[in-house]
C-alpha positions as CSV (number, residue, x, y, z in Angstrom):
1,X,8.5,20.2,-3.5
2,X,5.6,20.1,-1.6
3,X,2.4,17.5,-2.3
4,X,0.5,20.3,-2.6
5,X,2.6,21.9,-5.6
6,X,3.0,18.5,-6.9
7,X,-1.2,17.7,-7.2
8,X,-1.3,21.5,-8.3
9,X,1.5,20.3,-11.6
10,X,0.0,17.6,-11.8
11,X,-3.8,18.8,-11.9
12,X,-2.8,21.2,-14.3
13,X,-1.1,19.0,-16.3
14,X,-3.8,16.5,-16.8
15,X,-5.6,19.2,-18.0
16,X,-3.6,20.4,-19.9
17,X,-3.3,16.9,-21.7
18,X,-6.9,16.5,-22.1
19,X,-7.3,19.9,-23.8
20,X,-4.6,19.9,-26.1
21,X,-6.5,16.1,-27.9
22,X,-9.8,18.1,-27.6
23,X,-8.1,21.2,-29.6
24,X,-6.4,18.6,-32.0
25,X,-9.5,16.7,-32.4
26,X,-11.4,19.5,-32.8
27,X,-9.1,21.3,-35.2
28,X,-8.5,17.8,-37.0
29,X,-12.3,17.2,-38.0
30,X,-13.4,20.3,-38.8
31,X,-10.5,20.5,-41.2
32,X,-12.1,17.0,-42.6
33,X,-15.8,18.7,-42.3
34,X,-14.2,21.7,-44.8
35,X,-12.5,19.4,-47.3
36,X,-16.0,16.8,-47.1
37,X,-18.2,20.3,-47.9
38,X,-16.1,21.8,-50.2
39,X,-15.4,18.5,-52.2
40,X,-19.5,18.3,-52.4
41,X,-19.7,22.0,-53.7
42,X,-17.0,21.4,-56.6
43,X,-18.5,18.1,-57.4
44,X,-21.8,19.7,-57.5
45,X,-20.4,22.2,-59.8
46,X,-19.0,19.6,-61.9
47,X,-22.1,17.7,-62.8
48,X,-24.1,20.9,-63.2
49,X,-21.7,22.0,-66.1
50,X,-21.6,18.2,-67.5
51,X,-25.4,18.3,-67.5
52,X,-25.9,21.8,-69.4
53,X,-23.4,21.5,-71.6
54,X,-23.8,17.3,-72.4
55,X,-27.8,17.2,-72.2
56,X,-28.6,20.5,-73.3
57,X,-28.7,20.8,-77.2
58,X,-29.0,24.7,-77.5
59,X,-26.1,25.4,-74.9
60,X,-22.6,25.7,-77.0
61,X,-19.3,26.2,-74.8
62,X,-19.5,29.9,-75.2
63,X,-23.0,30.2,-73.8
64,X,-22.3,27.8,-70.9
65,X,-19.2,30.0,-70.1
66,X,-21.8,33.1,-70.1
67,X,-24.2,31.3,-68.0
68,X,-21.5,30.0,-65.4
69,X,-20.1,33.8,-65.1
70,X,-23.7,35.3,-64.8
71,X,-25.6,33.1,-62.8
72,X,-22.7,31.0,-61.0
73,X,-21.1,32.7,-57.7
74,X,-17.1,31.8,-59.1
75,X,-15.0,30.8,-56.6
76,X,-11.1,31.2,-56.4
77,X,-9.4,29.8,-59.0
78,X,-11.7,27.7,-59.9
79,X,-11.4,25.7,-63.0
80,X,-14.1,23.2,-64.7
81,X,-12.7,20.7,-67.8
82,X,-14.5,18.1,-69.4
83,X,-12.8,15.7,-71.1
84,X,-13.7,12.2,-73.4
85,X,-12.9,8.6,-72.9
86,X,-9.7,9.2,-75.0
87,X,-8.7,12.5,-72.3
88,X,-9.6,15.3,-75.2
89,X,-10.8,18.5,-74.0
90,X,-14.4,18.9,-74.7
91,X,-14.8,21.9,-72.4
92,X,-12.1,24.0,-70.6
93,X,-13.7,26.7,-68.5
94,X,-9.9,27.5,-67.6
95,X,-7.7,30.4,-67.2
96,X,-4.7,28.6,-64.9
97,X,-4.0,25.7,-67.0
98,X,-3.5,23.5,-63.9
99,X,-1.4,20.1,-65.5
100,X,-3.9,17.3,-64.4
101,X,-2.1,13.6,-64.8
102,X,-4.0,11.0,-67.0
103,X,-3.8,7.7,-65.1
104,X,-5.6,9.4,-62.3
105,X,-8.2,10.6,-65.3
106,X,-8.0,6.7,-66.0
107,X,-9.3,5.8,-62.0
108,X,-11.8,8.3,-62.3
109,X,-13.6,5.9,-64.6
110,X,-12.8,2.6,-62.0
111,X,-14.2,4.6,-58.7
112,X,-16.7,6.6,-59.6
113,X,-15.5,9.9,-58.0
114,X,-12.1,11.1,-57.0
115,X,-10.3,13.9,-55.2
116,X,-7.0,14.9,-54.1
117,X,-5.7,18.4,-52.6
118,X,-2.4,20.0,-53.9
119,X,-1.1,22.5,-51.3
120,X,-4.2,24.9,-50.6
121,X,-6.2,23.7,-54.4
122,X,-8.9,20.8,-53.9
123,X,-9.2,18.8,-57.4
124,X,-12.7,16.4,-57.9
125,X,-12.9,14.7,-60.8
126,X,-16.6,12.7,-61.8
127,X,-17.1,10.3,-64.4
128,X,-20.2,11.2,-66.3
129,X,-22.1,8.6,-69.0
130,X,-25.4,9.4,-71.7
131,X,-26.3,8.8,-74.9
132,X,-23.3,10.9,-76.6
133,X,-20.7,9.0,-74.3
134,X,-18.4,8.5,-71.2
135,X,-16.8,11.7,-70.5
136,X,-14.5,12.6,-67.0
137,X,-15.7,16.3,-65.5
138,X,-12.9,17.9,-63.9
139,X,-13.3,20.7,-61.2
140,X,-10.9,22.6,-59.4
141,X,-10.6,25.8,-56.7
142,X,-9.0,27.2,-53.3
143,X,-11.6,27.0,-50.6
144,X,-9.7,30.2,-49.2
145,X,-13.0,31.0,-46.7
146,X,-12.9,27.2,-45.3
147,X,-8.9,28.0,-44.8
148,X,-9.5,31.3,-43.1
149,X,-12.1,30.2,-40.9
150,X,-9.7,27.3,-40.1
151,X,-6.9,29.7,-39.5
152,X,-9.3,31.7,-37.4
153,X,-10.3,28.6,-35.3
154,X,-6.7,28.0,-35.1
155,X,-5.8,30.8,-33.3
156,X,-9.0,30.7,-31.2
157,X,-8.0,27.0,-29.5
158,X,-4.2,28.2,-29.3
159,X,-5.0,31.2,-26.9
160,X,-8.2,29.3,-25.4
161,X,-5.8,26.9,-24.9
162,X,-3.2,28.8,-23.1
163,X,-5.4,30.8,-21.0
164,X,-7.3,28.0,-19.9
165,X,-4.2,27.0,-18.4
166,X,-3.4,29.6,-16.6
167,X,-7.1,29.5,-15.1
168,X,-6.6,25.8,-14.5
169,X,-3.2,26.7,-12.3
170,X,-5.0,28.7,-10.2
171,X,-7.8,26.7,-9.8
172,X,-5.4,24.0,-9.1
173,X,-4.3,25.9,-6.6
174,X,-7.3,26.1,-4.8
175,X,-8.8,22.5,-5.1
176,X,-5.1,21.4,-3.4
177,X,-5.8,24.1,-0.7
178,X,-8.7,22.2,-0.1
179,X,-7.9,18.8,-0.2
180,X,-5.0,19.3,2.4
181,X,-6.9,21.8,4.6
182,X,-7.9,18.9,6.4
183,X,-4.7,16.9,6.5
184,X,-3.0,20.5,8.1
185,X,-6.0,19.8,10.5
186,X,-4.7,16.6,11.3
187,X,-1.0,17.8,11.6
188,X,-1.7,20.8,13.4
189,X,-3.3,18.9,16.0
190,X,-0.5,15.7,16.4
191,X,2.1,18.6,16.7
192,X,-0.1,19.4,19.8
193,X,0.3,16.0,21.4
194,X,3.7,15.6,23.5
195,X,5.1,12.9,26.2
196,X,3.0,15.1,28.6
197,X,-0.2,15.1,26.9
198,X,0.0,11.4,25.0
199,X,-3.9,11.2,26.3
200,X,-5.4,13.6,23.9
201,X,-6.1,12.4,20.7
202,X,-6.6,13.7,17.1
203,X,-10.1,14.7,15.4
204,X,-11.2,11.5,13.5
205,X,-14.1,13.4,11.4
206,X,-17.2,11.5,9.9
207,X,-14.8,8.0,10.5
208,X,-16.1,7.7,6.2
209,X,-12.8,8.7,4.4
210,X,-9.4,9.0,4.0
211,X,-8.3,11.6,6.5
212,X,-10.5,9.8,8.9
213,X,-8.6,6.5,8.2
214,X,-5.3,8.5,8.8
215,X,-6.6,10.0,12.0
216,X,-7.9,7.0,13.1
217,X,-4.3,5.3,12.3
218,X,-2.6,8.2,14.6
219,X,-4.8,7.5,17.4
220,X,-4.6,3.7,17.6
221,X,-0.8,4.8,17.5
222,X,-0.9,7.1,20.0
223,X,-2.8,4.4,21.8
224,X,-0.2,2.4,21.7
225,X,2.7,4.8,22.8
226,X,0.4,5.8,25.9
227,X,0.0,2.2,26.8
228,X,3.8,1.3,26.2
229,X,4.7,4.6,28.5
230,X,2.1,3.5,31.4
231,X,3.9,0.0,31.2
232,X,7.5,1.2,31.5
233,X,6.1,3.5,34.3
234,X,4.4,0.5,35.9
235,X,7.5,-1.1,34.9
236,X,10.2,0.7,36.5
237,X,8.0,1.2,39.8
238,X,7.6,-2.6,40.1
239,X,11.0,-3.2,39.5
240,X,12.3,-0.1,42.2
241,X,9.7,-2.0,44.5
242,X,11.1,-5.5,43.8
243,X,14.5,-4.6,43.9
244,X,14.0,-2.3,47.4
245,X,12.6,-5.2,48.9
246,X,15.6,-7.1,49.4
247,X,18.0,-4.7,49.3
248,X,16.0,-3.5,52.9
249,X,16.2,-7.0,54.2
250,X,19.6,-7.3,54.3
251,X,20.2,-3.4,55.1
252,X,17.8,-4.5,58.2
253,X,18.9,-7.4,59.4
254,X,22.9,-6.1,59.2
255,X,21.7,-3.1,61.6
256,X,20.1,-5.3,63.5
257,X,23.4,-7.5,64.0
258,X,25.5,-4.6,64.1
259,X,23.5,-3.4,67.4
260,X,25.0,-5.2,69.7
261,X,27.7,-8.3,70.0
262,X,26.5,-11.7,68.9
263,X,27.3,-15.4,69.0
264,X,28.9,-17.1,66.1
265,X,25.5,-18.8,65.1
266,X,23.8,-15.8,65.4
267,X,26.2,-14.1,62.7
268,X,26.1,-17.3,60.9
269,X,22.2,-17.0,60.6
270,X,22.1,-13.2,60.1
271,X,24.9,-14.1,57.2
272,X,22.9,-17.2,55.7
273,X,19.8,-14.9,56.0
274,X,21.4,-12.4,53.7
275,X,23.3,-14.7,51.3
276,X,19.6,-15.7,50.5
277,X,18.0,-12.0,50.0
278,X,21.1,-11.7,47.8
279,X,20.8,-14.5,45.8
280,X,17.5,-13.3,45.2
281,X,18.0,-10.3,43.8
282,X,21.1,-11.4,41.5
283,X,18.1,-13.5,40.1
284,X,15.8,-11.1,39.8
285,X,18.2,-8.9,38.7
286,X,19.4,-11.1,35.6
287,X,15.8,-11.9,35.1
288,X,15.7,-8.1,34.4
289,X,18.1,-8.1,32.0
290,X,17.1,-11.2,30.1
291,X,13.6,-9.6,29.8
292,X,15.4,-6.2,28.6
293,X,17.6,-8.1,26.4
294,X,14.9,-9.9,24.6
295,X,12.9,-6.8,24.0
296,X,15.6,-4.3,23.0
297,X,16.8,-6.1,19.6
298,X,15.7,-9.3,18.2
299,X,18.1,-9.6,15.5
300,X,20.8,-9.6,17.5
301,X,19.8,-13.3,19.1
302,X,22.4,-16.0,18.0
303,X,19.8,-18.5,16.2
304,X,21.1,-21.6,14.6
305,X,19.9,-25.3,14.1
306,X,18.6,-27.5,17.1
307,X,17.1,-30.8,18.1
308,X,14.0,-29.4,20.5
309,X,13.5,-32.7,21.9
310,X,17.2,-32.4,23.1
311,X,16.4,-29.1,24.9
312,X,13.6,-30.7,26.6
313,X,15.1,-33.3,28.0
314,X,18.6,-30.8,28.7
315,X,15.6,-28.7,30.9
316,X,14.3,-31.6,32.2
317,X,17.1,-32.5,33.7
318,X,18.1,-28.8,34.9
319,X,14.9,-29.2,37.2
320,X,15.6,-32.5,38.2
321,X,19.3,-31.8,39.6
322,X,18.2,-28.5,41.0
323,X,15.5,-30.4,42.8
324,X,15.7,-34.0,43.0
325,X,12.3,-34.3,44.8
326,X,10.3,-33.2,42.0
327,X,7.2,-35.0,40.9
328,X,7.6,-34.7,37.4
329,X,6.7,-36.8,34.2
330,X,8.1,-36.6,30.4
331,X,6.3,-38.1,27.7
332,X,8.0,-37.9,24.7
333,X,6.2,-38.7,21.2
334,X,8.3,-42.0,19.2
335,X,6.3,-41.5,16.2
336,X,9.6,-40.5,14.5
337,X,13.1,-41.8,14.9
338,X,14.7,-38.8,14.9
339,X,13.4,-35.3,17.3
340,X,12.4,-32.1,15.4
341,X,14.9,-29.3,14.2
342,X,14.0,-25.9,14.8
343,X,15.7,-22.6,14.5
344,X,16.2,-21.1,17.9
345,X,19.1,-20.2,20.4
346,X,18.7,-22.7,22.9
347,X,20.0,-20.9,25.8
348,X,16.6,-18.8,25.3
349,X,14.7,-22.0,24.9
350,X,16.1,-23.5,27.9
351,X,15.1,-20.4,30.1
352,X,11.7,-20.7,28.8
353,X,10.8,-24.3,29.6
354,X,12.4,-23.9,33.1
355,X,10.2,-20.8,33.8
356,X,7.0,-22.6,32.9
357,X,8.3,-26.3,34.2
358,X,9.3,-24.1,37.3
359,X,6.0,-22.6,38.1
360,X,4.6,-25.4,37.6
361,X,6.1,-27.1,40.3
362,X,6.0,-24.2,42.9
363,X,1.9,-24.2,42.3
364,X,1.6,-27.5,42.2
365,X,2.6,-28.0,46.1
366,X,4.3,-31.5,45.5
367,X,1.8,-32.9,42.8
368,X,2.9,-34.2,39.8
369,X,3.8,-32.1,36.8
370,X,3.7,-33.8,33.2
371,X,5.3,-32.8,30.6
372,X,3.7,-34.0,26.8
373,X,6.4,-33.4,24.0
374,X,5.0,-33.9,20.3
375,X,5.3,-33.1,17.1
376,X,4.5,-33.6,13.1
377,X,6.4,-32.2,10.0
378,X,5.5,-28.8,10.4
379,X,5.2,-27.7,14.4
380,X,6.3,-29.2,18.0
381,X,4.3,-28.9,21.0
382,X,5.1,-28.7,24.7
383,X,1.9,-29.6,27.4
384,X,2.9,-28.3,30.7
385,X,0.2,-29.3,33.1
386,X,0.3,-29.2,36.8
387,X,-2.3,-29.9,39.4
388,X,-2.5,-26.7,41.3
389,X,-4.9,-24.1,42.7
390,X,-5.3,-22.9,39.1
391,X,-5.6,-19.2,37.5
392,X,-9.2,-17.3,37.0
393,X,-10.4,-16.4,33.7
394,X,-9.6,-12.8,34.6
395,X,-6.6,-13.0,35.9
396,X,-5.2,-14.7,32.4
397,X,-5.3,-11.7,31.2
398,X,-2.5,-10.2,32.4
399,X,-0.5,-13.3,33.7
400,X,2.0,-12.7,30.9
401,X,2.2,-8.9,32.3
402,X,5.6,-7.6,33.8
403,X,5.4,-8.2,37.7
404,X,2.2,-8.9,37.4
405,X,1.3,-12.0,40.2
406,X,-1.8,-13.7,40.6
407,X,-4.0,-13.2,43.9
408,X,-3.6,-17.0,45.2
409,X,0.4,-16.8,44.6
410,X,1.0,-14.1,47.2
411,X,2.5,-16.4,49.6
412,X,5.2,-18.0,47.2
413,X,8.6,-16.7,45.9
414,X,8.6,-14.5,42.7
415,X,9.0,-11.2,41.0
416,X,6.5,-11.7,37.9
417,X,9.0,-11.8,35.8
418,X,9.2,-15.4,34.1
419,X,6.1,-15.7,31.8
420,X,6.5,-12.2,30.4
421,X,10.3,-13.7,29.6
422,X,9.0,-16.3,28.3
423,X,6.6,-15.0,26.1
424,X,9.2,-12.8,24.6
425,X,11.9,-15.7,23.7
426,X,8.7,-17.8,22.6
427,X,7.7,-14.7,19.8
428,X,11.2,-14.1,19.2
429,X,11.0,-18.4,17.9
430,X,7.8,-17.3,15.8
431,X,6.2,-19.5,18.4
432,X,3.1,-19.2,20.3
433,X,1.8,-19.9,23.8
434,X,-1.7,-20.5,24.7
435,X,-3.0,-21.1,28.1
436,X,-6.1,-22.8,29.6
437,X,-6.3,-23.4,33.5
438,X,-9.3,-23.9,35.7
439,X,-9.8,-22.9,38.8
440,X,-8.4,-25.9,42.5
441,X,-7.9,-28.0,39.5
442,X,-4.8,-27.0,38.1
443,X,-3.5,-25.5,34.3
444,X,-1.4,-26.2,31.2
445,X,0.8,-24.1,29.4
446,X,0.6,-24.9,25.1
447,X,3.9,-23.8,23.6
448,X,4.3,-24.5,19.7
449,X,7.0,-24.0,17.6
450,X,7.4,-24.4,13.6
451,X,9.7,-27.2,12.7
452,X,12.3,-27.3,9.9
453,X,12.4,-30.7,9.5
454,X,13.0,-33.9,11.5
C-alpha cells in the first residue's frame, strides 16, 4: 500500500474516531437533558396537584380532576396519585393503573425526590408535608416528543456521520496529495542524478522543514558518493602511474641490454637493476592489496586477544634486523607488571607500526627515532617522533590520502600508500591517530588504542 493511501486510512479514520464520541456524546446528553426536563415538568405537575387539592379547602377530587382536564395540557399517559404516610390513595387521577412498589414509596420520604424510567414511562415521586400531613405525590407519563426528537437527532448524526466520512476520504485524499507533492519533488529529481551526473544536486527548499532535512540528507550523500568516485578515479590513475613506472624501468633497461652483446657485469648490473624495480613493485603491489583488503570488509579481519606491548617490541625488532644501522629508541612504560591486552589481529598491527616506525626513519636522514609506549586501564599509546624536515600544516591534510606524497619527500622511495594503510587497520582497532609535526624540526605520530585489560 502506498504511504499515501495509508495517511489517507489513517486520516480518515482518525476522523472517523473523533466523530463517532462527538455523535455519542452528543446523543448521550441530550438524552440526559430530556429525562432532566421532563423529570422537572412531572414533578412540577406533581406539586401543583398536591397544592390544589391538599391546601385548597373548596377543591374536592372531582373538581381538581375538572380543572387538571380543562386548564392542564395532559400529556401521554400521564397519571398523578397522592398517597398518605400509610400508602392509601388519597387522589388517583388514573386511568392505567400502573403497579407502583411501596418501599420505593418508603425512600421517597428518606430523599426528598425520586425518579426512575420503566421502558419509554418516566415515574417522579415527591414527598409533600402541611398541616393535614405527610403525603407521597406520585406522577407518571411517556415523554413521546423528547423520544421523537431523540429519534430524529438519531438519525441526523447517523447519516451526518456517514457522509462526513465520505467527505473526509476525499479530503484525505487531497491533503496526502499535498503533503507528498513535495517528496515526488524530491524523488523525481534523485531519479535524475546518475554515475554521469553525481554533481547535480537535489532542491533543498526553505532548509526549515522536513523535506528540506531529507533533501539536505540526499545531498550530503550524494556528496559523498562524488567524492568516493573522484578518489577511486584518482585512485586507480595513481596506482596505473605507480605501477607503469617500474614496469617501464625494467621494460627499458632489458631493451637496452638486449641491443647489443654485453659483459657478464654488465648483465649482472642490468639484472640487479631490475631485481630491484621488481621488488618494488611486488611491494607496492601487496601494499595495494592490503589497502583493498582492509577497506573491502572489516568483519572478515581475524581479531583475537594480544599483548600490544609484545607487538611493539615484535616491530621493533622487524626494523632493527631489516636495518641494523637504525637510530632508534623504545621506551617502554613499567608502571604495570604485565603489558596491555587489546583486541586486534596483530599481523595488521605489525604493518601499522612498521609503516609509521619506517617513515620515520627514511625522513629522519640518520637521526634518532623514539619510540614512547604507554598506557593506563583503559587505552595504550604509541609516540612516534623523528627529527626530520617535518610536514606543513597544509599538507596534513591529506597525508593520510592514497598516493598522496608530501612536496619535501620527492626525492625518497615511496608510493603513498602506508599511512592511508595505516589509518585503515588503526579504525578497523577502534583506534585513533593524531598527528602534529612542525616544520625542519621533525613530527610525531599519536596512535591510541582501547585496552581490555592488563
Amino acid at each position: 500500500m502506498k504511504i499515501r493511501s495509508k495517511l489517507t486510512l489513517k486520516f480518515t479514520g482518525i476522523v472517523a474516531l473523533v466523530l463517532l464520541i462527538f455523535s455519542i456524546a452528543v446523543f448521550y446528553l441530550s438524552e440526559i437533558n430530556r429525562y432532566n426536563v421532563f423529570e422537572d415538568r412531572l414533578e412540577e405537575r406533581a406539586l401543583n396537584t398536591a397544592r390544589m387539592y391538599l391546601e385548597v379547602d373548596e377543591i374536592d377530587e372531582r373538581l381538581l380532576k375538572i380543572l387538571r382536564r380543562n386548564h392542564l395540557k395532559s400529556l401521554p399517559s400521564e397519571f398523578v396519585r397522592i398517597y398518605d404516610k400509610n400508602y392509601n390513595p388519597v387522589f388517583l387521577d388514573d386511568t392505567i393503573n400502573y403497579p407502583l412498589d411501596k418501599n420505593w414509596l418508603s425512600k421517597i420520604q428518606e430523599e426528598g425526590s425520586l425518579s426512575y424510567e420503566d421502558g419509554i414511562r418516566q415515574i417522579v415521586g415527591v414527598f409533600y408535608s402541611d398541616n393535614q400531613g405527610d403525603f407521597f405525590i406520585v406522577a407518571s407519563a411517556i415523554d413521546w416528543y423528547g423520544h421523537k426528537k431523540l429519534k430524529n437527532l438519531e438519525v441526523v448524526l447517523t447519516v451526518g456521520y456517514f457522509i462526513s466520512l465520505i467527505i473526509v476520504y476525499f479530503l484525505g485524499q487531497i491533503f496526502a496529495r499535498e503533503a507528498l507533492k513535495p517528496i515526488q519533488k524530491v524523488v523525481s529529481q534523485v531519479q535524475k542524478i546518475s554515475a554521469s551526473s553525481l554533481h547535480l544536486r537535489v532542491d533543498e527548499g526553505n532548509g526549515k522543514d522536513e523535506i528540506s532535512d531529507l533533501a539536505i540528507t540526499f545531498n550530503t550523500m550524494f556528496t559523498r558518493i562524488e567524492t568516493a568516485f573522484d578518489l577511486q578515479k584518482t585512485f586507480v590513475s595513481n596506482a596505473s602511474h605507480e605501477l607503469r613506472t617500474p614496469l617501464t624501468t625494467i621494460t627499458g633497461e632489458i631493451s637496452v641490454a638486449l641491443m647489443k652483446d654485453r659483459t657478464v657485469e654488465e648483465y649482472k648490473e642490468i639484472l640487479k637493476s631490475s631485481l630491484e624495480e621488481a621488488k618494488e613493485l611486488t611491494k607496492l603491489i601487496n601494499d595495494l592489496l592490503e589497502l583493498a583488503q582492509t577497506g573491502i570488509d572489516t568483519n572478515s579481519v581475524l581479531m583475537g586477544n594480544l599483548d600490544l606491548s609484545e607487538t611493539i617490541r615484535k616491530a621493533t625488532d622487524e626494523v632493527l634486523r631489516r636495518n641494523p644501522d637504525a637510530a632508534l629508541c623504545l621506551n617502554m612504560a613499567k608502571t604495570y607488571p604485565n603489558g596491555p591486552v587489546v583486541f586486534g589481529n596483530e599481523k595488521l598491527l605489525l604493518t601499522c607500526f612498521l609503516n609509521i616506525i619506517g617513515n620515520a626513519l627514511k625522513f629522519s636522514e640518520g637521526k634518532e627515532v623514539v619510540i614512547d609506549f604507554s598506557f593506563n586501564d583503559h587505552e595504550a599509546s604509541i609516540a612516534i617522533t623523528d627529527k626530520g624536515f617535518g610536514i606543513s600544516e597544509e599538507e596534513l591534510k591529506n597525508i593520510f590520502v592514497p598516493f598522496y606524497r608530501a612536496e619535501r619527500s620527492g626525492s625518497l622511495q615511496g608510493h603513498g600508500i602506508g599511512l592511508p594503510l595505516t589509518k585503515k587497520i588503526v579504525n578497523i582497532h577502534r583506534g585513533r591517530i593524531e598527528v602534529q609535526s612542525i616544520p625542519d624540526r621533525g613530527t610525531t605520530f599519536n596512535i591510541f588504542f582501547p585496552v581490555l585489560f592488563i
